[in-house]
PyMOL Python script that loads the backbone (N, CA, C, O; Angstrom):
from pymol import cmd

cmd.read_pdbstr("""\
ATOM      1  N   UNK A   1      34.203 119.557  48.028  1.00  0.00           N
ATOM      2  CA  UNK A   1      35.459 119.284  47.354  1.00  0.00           C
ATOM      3  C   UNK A   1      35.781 117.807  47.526  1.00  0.00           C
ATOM      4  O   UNK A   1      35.656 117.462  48.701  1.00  0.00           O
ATOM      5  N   UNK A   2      36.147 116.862  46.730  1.00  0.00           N
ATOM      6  CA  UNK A   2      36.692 115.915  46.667  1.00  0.00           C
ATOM      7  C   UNK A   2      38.099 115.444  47.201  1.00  0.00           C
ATOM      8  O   UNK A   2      39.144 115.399  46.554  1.00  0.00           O
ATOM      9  N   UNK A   3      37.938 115.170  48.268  1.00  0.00           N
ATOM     10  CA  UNK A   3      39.318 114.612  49.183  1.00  0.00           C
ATOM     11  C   UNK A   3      39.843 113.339  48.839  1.00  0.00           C
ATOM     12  O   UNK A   3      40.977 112.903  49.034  1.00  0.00           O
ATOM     13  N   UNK A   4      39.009 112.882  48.380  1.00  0.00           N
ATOM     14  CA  UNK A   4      39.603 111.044  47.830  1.00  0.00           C
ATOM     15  C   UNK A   4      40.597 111.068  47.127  1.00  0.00           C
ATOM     16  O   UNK A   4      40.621 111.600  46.017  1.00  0.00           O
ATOM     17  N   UNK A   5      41.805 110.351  47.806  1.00  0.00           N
ATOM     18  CA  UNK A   5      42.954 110.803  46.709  1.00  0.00           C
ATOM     19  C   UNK A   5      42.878 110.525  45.465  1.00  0.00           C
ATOM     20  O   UNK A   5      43.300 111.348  44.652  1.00  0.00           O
ATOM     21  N   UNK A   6      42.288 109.227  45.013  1.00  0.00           N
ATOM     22  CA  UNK A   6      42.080 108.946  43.561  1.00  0.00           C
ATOM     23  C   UNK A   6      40.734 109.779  42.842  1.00  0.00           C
ATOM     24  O   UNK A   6      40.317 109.649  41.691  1.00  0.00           O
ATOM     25  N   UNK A   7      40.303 110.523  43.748  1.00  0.00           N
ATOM     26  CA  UNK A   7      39.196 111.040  42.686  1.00  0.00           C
ATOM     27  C   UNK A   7      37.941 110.132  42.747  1.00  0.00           C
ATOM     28  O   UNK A   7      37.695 109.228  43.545  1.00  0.00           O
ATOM     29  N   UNK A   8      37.239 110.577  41.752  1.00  0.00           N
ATOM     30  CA  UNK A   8      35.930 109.313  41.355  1.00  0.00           C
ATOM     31  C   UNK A   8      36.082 108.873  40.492  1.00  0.00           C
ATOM     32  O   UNK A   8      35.584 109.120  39.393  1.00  0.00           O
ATOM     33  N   UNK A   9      37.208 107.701  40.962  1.00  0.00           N
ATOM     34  CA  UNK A   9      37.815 106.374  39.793  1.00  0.00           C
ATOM     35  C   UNK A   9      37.676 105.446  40.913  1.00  0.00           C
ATOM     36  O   UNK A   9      37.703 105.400  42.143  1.00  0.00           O
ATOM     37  N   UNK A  10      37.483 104.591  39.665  1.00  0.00           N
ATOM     38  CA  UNK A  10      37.065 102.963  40.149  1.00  0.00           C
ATOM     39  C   UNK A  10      36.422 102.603  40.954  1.00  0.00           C
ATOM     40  O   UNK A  10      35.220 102.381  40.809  1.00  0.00           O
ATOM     41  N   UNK A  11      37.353 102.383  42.495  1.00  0.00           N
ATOM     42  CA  UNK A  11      36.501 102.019  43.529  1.00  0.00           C
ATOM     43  C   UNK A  11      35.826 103.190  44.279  1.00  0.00           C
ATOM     44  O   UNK A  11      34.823 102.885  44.925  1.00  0.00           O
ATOM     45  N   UNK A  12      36.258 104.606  44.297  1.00  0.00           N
ATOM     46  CA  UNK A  12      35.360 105.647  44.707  1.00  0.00           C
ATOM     47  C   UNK A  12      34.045 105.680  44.151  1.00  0.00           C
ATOM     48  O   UNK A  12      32.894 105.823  44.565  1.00  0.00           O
ATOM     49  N   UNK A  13      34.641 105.494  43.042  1.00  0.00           N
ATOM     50  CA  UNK A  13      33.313 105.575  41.740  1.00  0.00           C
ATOM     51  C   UNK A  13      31.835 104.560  41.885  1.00  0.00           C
ATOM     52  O   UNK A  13      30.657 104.824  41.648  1.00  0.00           O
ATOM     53  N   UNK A  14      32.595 103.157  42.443  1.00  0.00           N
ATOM     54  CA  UNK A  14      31.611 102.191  42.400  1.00  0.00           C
ATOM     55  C   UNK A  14      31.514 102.151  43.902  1.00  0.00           C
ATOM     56  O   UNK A  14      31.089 101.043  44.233  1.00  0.00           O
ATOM     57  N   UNK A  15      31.753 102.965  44.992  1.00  0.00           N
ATOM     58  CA  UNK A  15      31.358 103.019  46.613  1.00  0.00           C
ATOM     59  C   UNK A  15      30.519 104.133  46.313  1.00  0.00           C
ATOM     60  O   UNK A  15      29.527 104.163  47.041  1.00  0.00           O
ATOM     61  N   UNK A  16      30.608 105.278  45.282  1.00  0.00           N
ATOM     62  CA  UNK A  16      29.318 106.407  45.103  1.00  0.00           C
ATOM     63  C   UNK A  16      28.494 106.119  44.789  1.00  0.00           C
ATOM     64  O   UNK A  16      27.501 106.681  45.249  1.00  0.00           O
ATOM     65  N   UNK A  17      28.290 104.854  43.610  1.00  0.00           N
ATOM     66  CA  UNK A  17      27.315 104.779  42.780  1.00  0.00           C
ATOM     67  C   UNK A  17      26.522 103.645  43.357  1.00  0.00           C
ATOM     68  O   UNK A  17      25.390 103.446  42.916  1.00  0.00           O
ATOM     69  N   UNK A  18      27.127 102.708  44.522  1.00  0.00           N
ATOM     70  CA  UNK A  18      26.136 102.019  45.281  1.00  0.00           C
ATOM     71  C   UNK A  18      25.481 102.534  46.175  1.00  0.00           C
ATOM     72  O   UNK A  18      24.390 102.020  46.424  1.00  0.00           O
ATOM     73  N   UNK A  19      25.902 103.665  46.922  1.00  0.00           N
ATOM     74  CA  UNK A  19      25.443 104.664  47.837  1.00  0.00           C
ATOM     75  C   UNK A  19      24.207 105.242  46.950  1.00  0.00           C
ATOM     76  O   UNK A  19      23.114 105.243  47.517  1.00  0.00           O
ATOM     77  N   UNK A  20      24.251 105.607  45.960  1.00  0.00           N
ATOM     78  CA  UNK A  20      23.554 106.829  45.559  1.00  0.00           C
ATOM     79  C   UNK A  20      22.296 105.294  44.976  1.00  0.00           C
ATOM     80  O   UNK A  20      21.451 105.960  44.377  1.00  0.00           O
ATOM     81  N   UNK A  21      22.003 104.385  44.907  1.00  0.00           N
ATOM     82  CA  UNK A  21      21.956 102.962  44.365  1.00  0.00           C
ATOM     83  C   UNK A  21      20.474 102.800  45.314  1.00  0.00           C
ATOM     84  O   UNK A  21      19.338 102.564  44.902  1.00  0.00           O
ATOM     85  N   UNK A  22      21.018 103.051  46.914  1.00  0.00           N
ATOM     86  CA  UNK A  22      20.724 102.228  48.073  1.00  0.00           C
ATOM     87  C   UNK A  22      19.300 103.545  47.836  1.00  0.00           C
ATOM     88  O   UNK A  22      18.143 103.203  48.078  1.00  0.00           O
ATOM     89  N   UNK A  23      19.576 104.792  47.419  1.00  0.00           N
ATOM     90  CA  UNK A  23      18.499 105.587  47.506  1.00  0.00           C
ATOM     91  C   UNK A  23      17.178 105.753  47.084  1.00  0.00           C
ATOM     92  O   UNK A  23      17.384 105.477  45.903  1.00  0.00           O
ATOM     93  N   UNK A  24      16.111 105.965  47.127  1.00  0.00           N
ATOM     94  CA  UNK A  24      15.096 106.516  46.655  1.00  0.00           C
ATOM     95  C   UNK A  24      15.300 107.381  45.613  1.00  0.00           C
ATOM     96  O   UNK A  24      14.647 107.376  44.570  1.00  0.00           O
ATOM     97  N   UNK A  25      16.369 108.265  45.935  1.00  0.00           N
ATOM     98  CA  UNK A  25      16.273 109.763  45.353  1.00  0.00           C
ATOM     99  C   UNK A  25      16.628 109.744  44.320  1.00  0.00           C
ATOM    100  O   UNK A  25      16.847 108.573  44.009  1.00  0.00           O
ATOM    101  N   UNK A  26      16.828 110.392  43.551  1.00  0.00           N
ATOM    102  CA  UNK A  26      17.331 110.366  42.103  1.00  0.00           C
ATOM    103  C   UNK A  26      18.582 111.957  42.530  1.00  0.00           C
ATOM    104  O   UNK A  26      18.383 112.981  43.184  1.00  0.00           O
ATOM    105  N   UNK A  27      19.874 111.411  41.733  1.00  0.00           N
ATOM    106  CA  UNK A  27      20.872 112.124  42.622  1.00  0.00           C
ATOM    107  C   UNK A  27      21.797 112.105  41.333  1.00  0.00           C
ATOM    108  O   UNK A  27      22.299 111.123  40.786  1.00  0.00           O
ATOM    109  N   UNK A  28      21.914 113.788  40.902  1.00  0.00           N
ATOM    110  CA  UNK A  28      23.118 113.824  39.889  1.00  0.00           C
ATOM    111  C   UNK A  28      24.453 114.331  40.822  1.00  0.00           C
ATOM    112  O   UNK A  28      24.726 114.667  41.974  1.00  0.00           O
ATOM    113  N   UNK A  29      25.150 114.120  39.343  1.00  0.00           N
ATOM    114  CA  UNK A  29      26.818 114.703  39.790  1.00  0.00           C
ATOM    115  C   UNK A  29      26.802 115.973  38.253  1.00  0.00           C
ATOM    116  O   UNK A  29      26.120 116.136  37.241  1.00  0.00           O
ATOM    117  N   UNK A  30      28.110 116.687  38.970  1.00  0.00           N
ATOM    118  CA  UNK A  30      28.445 117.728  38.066  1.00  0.00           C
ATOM    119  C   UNK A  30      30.310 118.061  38.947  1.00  0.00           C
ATOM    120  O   UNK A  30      30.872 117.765  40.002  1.00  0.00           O
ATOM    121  N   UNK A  31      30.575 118.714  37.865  1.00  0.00           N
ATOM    122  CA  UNK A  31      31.693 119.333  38.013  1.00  0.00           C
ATOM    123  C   UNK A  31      31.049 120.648  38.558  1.00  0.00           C
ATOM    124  O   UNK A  31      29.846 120.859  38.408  1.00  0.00           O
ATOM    125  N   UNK A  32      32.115 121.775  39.376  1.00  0.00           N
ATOM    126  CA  UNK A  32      31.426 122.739  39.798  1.00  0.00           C
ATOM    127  C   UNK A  32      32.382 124.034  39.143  1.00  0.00           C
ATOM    128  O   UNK A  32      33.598 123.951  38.974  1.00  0.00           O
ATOM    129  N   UNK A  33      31.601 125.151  38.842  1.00  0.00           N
ATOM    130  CA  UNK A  33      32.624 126.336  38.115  1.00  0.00           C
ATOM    131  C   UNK A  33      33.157 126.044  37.153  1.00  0.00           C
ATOM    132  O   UNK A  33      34.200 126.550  36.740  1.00  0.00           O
ATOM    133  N   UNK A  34      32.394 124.996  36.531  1.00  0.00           N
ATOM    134  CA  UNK A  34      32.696 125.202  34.736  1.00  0.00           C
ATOM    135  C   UNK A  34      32.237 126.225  34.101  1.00  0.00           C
ATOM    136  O   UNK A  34      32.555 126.297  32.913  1.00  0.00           O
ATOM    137  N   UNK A  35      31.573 127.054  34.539  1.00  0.00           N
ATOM    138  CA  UNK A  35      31.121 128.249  33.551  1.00  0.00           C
ATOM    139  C   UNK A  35      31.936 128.577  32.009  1.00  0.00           C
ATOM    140  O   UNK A  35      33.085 129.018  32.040  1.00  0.00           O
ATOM    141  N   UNK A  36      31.499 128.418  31.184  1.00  0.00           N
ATOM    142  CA  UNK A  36      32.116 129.067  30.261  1.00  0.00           C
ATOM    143  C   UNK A  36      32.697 127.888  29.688  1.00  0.00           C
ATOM    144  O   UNK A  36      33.102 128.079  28.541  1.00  0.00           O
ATOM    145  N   UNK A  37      32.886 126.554  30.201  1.00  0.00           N
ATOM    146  CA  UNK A  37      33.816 125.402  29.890  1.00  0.00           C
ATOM    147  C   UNK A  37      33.580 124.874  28.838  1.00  0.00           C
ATOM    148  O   UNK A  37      33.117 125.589  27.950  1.00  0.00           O
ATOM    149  N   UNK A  38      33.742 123.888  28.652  1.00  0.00           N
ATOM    150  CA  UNK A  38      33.383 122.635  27.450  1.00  0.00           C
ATOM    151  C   UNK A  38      32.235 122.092  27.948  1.00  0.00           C
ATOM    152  O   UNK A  38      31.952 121.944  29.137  1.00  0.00           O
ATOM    153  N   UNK A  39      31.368 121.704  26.674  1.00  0.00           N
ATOM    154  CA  UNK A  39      29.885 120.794  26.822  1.00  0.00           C
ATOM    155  C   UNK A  39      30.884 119.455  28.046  1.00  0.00           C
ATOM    156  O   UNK A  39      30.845 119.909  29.190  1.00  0.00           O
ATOM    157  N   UNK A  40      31.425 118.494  28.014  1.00  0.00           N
ATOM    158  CA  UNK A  40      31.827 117.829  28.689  1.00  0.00           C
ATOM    159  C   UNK A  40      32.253 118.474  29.969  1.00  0.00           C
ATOM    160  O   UNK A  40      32.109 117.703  30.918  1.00  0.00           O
ATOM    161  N   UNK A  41      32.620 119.369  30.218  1.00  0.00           N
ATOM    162  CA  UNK A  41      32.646 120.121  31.688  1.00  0.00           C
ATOM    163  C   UNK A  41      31.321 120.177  32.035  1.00  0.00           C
ATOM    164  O   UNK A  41      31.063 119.685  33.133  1.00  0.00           O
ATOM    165  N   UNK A  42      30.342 120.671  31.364  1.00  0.00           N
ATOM    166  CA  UNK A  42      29.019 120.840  32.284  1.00  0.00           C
ATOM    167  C   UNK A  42      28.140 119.900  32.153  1.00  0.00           C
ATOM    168  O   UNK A  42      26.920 119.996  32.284  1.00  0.00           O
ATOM    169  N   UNK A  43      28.759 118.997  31.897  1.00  0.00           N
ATOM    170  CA  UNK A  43      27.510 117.377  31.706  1.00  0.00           C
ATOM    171  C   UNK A  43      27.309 116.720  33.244  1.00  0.00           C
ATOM    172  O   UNK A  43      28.153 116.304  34.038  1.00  0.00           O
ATOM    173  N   UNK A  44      26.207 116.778  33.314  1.00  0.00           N
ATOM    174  CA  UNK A  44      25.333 116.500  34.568  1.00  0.00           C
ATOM    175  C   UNK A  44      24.833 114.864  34.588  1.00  0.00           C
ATOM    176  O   UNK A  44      23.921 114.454  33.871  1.00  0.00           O
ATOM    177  N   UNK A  45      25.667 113.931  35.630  1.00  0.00           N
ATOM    178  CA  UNK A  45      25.608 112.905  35.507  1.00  0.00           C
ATOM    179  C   UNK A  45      24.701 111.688  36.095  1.00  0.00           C
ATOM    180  O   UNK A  45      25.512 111.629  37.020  1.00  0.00           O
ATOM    181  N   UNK A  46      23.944 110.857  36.353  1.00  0.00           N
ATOM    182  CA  UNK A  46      23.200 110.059  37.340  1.00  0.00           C
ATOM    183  C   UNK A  46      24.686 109.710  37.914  1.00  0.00           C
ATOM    184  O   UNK A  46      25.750 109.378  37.392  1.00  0.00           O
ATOM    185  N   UNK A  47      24.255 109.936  39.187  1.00  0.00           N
ATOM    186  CA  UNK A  47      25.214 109.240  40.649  1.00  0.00           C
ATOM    187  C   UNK A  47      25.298 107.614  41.024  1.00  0.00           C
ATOM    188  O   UNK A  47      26.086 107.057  41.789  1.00  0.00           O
ATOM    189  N   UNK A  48      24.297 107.084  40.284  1.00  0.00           N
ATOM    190  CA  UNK A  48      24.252 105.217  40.354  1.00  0.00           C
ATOM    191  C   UNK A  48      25.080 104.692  39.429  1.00  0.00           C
ATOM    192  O   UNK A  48      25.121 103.462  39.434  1.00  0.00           O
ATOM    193  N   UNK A  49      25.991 105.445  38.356  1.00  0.00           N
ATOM    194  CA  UNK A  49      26.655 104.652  37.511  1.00  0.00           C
ATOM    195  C   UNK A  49      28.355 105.021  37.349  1.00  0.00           C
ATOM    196  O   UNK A  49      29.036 106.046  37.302  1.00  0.00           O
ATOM    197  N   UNK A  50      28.488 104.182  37.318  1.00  0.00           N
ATOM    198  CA  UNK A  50      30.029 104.371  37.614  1.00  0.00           C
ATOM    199  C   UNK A  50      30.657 104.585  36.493  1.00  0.00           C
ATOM    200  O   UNK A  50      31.800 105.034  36.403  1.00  0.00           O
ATOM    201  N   UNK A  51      29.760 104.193  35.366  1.00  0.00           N
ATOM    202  CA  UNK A  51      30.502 104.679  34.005  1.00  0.00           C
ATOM    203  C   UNK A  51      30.727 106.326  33.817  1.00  0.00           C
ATOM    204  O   UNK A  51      31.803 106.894  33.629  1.00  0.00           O
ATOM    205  N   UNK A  52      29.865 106.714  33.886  1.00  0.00           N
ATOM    206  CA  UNK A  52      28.779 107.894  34.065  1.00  0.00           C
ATOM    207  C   UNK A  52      30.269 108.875  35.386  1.00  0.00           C
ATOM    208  O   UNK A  52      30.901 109.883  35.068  1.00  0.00           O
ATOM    209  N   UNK A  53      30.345 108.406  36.223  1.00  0.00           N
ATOM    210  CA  UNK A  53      31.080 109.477  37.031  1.00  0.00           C
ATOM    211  C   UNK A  53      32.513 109.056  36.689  1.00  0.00           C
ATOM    212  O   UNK A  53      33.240 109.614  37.511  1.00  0.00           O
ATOM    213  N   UNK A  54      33.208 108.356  35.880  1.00  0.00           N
ATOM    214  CA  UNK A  54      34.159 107.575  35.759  1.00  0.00           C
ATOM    215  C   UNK A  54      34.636 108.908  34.441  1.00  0.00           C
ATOM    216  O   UNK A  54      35.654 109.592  34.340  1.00  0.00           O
ATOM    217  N   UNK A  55      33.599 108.849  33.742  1.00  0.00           N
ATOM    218  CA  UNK A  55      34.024 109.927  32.803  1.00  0.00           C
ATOM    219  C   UNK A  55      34.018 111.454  32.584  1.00  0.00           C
ATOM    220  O   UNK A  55      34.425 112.125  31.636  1.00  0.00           O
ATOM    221  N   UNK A  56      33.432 111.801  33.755  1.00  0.00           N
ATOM    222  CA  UNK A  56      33.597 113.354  34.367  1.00  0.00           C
ATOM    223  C   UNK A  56      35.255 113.525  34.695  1.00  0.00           C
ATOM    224  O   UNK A  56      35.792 114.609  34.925  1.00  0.00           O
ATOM    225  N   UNK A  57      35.791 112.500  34.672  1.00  0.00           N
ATOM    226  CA  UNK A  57      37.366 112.764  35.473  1.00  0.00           C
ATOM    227  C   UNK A  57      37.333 113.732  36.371  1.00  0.00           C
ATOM    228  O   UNK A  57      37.657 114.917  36.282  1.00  0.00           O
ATOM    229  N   UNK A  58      36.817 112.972  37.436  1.00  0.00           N
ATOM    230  CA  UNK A  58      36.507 114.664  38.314  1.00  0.00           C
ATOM    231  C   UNK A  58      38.496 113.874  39.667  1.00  0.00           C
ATOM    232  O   UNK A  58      38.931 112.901  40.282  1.00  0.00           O
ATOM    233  N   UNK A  59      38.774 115.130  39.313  1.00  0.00           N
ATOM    234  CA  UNK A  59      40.267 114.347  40.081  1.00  0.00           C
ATOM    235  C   UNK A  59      39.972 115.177  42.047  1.00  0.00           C
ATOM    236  O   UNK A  59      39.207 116.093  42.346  1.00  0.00           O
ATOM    237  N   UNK A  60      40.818 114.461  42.874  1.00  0.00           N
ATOM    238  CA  UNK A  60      41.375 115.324  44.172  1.00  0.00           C
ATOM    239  C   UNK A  60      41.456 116.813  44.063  1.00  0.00           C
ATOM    240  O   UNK A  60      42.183 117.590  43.445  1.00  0.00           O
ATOM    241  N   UNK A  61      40.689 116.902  44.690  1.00  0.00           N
ATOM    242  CA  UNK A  61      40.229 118.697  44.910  1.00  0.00           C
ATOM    243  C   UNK A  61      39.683 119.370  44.131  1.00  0.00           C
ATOM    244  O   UNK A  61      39.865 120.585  44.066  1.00  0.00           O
ATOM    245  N   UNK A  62      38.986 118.790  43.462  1.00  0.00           N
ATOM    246  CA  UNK A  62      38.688 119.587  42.454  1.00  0.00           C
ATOM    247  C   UNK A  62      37.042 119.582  43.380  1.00  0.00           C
ATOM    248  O   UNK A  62      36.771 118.933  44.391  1.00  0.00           O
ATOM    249  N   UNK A  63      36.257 120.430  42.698  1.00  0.00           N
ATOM    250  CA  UNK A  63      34.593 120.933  43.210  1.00  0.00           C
ATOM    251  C   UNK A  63      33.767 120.340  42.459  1.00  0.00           C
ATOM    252  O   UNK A  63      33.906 120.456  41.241  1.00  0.00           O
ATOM    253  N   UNK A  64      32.293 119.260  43.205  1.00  0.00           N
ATOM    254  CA  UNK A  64      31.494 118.539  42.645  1.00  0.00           C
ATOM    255  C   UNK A  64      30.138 119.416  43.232  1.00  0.00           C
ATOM    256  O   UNK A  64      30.198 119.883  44.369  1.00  0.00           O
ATOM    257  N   UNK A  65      29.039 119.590  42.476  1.00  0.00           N
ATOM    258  CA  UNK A  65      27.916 119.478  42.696  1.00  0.00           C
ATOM    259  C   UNK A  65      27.013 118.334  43.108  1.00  0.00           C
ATOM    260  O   UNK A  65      27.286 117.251  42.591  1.00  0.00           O
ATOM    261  N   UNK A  66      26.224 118.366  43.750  1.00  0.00           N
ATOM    262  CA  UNK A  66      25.058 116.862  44.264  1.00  0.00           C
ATOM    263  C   UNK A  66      23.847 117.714  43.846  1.00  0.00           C
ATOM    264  O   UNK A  66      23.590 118.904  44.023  1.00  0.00           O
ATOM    265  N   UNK A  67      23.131 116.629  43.179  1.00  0.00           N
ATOM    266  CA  UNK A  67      21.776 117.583  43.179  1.00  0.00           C
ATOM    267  C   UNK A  67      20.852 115.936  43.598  1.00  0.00           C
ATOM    268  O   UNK A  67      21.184 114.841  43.142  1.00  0.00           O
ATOM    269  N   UNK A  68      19.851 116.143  44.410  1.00  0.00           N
ATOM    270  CA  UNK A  68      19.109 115.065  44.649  1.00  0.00           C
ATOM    271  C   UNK A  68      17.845 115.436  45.064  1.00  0.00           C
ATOM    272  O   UNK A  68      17.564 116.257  45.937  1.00  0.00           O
ATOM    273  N   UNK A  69      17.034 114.714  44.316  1.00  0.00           N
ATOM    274  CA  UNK A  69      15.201 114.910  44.431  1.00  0.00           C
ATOM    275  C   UNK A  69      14.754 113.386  44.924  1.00  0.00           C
ATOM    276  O   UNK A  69      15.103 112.222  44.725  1.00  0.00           O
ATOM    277  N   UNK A  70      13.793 114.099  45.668  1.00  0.00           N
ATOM    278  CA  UNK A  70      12.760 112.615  46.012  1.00  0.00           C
ATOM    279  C   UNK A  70      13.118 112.454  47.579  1.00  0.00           C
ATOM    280  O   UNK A  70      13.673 113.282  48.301  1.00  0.00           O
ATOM    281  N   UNK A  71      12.619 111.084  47.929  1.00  0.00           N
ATOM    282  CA  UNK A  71      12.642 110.423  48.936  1.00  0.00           C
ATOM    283  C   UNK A  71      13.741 110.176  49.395  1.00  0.00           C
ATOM    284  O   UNK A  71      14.620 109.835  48.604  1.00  0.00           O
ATOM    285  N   UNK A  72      13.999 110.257  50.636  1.00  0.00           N
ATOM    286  CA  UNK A  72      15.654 110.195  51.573  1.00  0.00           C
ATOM    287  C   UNK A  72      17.093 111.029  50.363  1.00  0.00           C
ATOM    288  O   UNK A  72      18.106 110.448  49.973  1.00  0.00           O
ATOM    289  N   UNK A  73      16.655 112.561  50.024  1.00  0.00           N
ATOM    290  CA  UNK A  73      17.471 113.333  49.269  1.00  0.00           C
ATOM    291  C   UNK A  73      18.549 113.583  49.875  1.00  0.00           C
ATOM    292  O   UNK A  73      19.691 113.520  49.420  1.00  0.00           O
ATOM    293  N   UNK A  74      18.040 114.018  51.439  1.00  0.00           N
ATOM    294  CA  UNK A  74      19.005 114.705  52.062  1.00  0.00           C
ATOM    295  C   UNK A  74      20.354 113.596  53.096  1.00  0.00           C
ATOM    296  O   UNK A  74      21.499 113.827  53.485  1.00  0.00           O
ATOM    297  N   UNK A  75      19.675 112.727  53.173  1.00  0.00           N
ATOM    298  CA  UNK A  75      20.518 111.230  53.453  1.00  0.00           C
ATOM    299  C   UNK A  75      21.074 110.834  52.632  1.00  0.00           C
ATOM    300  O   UNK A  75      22.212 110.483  52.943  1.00  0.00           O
ATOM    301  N   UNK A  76      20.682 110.640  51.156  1.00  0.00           N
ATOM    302  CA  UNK A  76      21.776 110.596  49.897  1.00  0.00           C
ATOM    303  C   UNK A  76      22.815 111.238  50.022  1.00  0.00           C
ATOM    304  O   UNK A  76      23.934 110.740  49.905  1.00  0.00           O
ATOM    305  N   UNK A  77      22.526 112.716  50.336  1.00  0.00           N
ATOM    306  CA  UNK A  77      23.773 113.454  49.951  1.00  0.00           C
ATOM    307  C   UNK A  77      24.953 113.721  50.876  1.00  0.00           C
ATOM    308  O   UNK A  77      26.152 113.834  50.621  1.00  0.00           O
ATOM    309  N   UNK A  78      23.908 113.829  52.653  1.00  0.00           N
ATOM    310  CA  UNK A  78      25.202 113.166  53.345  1.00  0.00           C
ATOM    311  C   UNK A  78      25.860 112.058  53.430  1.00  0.00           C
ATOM    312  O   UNK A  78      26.938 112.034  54.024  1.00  0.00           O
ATOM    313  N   UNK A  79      25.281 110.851  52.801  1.00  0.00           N
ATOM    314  CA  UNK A  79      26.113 109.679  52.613  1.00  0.00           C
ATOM    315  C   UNK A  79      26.863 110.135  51.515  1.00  0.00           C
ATOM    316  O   UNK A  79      28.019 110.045  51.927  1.00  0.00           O
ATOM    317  N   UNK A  80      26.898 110.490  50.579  1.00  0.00           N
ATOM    318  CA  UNK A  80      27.678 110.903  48.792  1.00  0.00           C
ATOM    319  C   UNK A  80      28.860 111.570  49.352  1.00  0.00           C
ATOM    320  O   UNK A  80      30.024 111.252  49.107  1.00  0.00           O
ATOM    321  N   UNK A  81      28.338 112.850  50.393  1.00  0.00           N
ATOM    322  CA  UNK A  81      29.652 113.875  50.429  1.00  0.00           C
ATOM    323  C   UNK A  81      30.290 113.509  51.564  1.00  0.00           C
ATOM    324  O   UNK A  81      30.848 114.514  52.005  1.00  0.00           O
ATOM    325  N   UNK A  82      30.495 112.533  52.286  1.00  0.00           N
ATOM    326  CA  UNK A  82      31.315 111.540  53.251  1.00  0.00           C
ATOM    327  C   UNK A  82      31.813 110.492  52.433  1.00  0.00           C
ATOM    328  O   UNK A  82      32.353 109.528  52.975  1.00  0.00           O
ATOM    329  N   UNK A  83      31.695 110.558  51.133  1.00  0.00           N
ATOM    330  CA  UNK A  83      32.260 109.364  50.271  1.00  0.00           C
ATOM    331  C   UNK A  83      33.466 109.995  49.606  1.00  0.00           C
ATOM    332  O   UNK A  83      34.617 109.559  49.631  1.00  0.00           O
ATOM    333  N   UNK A  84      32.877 111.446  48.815  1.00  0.00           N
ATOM    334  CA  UNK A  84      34.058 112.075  47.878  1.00  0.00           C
ATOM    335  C   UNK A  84      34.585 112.927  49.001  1.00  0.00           C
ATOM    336  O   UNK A  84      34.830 113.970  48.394  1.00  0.00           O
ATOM    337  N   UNK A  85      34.921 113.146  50.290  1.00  0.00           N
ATOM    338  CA  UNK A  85      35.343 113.598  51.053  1.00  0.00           C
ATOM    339  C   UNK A  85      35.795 113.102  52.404  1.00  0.00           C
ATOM    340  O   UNK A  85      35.552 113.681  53.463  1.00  0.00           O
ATOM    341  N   UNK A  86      36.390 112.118  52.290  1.00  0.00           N
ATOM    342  CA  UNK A  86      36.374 111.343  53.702  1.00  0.00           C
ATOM    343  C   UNK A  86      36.992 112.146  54.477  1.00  0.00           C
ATOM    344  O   UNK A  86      37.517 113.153  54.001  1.00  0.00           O
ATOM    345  N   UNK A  87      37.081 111.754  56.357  1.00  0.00           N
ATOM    346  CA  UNK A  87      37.413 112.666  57.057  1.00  0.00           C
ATOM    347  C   UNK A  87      38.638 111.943  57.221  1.00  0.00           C
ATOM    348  O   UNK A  87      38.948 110.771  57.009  1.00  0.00           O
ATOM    349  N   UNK A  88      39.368 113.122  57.732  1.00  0.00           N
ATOM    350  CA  UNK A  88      41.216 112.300  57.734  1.00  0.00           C
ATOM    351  C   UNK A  88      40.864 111.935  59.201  1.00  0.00           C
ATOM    352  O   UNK A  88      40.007 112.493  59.886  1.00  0.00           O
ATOM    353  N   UNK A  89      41.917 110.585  59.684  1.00  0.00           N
ATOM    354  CA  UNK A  89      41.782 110.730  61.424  1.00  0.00           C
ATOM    355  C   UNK A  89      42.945 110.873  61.645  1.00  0.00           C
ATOM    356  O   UNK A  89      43.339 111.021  62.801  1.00  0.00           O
TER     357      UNK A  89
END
""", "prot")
cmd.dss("prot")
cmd.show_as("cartoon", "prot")
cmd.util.cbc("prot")
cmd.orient("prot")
C-alpha cells in the first residue's frame, strides 16, 4: 500500500523511478484490484519513468503491484516498497 502522502507524484515519482533506474532488473508498476476496471486501471507501467507512474494517479493508500525480473529483482523491490511506503518514526 502506498503511504506517501502525495502518492506517486512528482518527487515520489522521480525518487521511484531513480531507484528502480539504479537496477539491473526490469521492474513494472500496476494498480492492484482493478479487476473488471478501465483499460487505464490495468496498464502496467516501467518503474524508471516518472511520466509513466505520474499517470497511473496511483494516490495514498491505495494498492500497487511490483513486478521485477532479472538481476538484483529482489533489492529493487525492497528499495521501491520503502519508497511508496515509508516507515513513520
Amino acid at each position: 500500500m502506498v503511504t506517501e502522502a502525495a502518492g506517486l507524484h512528482a518527487r515520489p515519482a522521480a525518487a521511484f523511478a531513480q531507484a528502480a533506474g539504479r537496477s539491473a532488473a526490469a521492474v513494472t508498476v500496476r494498480r492492484a484490484g482493478t479487476e473488471g476496471g478501465s483499460e487505464a486501471d490495468t496498464r502496467e507501467v516501467p518503474a524508471r519513468s516518472v511520466l509513466s507512474l505520474m499517470s497511473l494517479n496511483i494516490r495514498s493508500g491505495e494498492e500497487i503491484v511490483l513486478t521485477a525480473r532479472g538481476e538484483g529483482a529482489a533489492e529493487a523491490l525492497a528499495e521501491l516498497a520503502a519508497i511508496a511506503a515509508p516507515e513513520s518514526s
